[in-house]
C-alpha positions as a Python dict, from the first residue, in 0.01 Angstrom:
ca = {
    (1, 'X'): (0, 0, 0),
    (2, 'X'): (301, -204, 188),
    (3, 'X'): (640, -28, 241),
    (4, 'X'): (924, -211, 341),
    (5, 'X'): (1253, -31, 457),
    (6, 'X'): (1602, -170, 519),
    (7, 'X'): (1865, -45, 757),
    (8, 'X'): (2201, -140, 916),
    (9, 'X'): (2378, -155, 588),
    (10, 'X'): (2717, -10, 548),
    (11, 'X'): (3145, -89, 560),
    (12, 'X'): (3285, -369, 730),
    (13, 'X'): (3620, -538, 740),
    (14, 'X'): (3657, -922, 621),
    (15, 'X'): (3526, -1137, 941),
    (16, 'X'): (3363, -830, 1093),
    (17, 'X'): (2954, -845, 1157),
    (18, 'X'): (2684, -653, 1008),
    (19, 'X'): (2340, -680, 1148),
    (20, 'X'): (2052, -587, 884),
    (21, 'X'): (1674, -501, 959),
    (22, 'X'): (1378, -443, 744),
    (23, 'X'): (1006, -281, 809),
    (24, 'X'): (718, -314, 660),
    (25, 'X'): (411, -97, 674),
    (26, 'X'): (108, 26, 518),
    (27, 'X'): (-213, -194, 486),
    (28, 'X'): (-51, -509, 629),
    (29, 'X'): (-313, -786, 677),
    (30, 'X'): (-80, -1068, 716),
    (31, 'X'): (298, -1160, 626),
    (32, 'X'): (351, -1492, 494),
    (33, 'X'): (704, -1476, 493),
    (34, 'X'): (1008, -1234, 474),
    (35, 'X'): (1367, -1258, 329),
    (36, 'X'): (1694, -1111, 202),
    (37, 'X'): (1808, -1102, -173),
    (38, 'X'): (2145, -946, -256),
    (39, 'X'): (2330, -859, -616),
    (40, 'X'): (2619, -751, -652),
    (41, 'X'): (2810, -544, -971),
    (42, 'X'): (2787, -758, -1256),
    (43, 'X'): (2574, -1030, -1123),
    (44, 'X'): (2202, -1134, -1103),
    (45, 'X'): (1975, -1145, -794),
    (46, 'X'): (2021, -1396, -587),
    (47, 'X'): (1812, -1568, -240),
    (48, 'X'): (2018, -1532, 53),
    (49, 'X'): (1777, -1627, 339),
    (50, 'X'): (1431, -1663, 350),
    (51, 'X'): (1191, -1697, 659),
    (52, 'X'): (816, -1812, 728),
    (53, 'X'): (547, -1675, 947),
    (54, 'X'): (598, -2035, 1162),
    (55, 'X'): (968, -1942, 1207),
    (56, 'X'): (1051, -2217, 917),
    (57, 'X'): (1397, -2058, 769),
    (58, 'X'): (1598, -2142, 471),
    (59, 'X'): (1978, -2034, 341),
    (60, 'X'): (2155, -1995, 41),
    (61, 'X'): (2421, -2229, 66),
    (62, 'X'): (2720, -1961, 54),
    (63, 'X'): (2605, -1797, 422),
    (64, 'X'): (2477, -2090, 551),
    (65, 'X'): (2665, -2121, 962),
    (66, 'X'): (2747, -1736, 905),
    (67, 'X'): (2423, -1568, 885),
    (68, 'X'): (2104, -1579, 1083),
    (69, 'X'): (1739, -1455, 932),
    (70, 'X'): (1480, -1367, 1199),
    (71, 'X'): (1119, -1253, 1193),
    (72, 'X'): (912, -1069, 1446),
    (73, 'X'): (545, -1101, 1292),
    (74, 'X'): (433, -877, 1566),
    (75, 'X'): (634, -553, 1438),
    (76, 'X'): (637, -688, 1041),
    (77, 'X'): (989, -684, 1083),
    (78, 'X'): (1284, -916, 949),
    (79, 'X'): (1679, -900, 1026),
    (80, 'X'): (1971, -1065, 884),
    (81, 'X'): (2260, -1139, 1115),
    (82, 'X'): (2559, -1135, 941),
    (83, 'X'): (2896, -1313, 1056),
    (84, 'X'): (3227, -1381, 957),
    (85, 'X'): (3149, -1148, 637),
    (86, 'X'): (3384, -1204, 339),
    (87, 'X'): (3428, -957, 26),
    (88, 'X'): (3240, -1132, -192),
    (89, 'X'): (2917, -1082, 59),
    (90, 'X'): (2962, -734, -72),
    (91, 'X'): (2640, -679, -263),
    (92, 'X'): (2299, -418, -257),
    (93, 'X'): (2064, -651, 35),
    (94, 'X'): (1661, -625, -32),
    (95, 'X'): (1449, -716, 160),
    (96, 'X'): (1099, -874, 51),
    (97, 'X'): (772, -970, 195),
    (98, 'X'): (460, -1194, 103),
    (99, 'X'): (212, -974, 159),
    (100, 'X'): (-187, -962, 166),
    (101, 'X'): (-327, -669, 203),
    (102, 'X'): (-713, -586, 386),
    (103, 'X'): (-754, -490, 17),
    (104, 'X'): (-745, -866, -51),
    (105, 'X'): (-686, -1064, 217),
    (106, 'X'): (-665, -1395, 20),
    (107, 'X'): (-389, -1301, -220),
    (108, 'X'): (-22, -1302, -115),
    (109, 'X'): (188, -1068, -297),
    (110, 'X'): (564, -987, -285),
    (111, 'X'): (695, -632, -223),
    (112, 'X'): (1054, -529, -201),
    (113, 'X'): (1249, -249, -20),
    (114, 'X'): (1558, -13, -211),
    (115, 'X'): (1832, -193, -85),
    (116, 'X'): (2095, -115, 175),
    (117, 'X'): (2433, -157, 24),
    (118, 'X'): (2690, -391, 226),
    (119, 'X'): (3061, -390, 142),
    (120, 'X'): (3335, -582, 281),
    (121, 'X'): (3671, -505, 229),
    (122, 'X'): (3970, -401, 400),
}
């Protein structure tokens, strides 16, 4: 029903920039809000930066001043600016989405892309 696709992933040197972007599509009736989990090798999921429909934004504490989350609820698209990268930002990014469908208007659910690997190192 909802697809959601990541992009922009890829190798970047310590301090370098990475910008990452996510789509969703299918039977889209509303998003409530988008974000960005990462996990890297050995390690659970973890919230890196969320976003609301009303632009309302929220950071893990270990990007906070070095990345930016964005949302354009007009495309169903979300993007993760990523500054002064460091190797242990090195991790598999998702993407996810609060979804309802026109199958059910009234229920939110979350979907997730496959990841787009990022890896910092020199």
């Amino acid at each position: 029903q909802v697809q959601l696709v990541e992009s922009g992933g890829g190798l970047v040197q310590p301090g370098g920039s990475l910008r990452l972007s996510c789509a969703a599509s299918g039977t889209i009736f509303r998003i409530n809000a988008m974000g960005w989990h990462r996990q890297a090798p050995g390690k659970q999921r973890e919230v890196v930066a969320s976003i609301t429909s009303r632009a309302s934004t929220n950071y893990a504490d270990s990007v906070k001043g070095r990345f930016t989350i964005s949302m354009d609820s007009a495309k169903n698209t979300v993007s993760l600016q990523m500054n002064s990268l460091k190797p242990e930002d090195t991790a598999v990014y998702y993407c996810n989405a609060d979804v309802a469908t026109w199958g059910n208007i009234n229920r939110y659910q979350t979907y997730w892309g496959q990841g787009t690997q990022v890896t910092v190192s020199s």
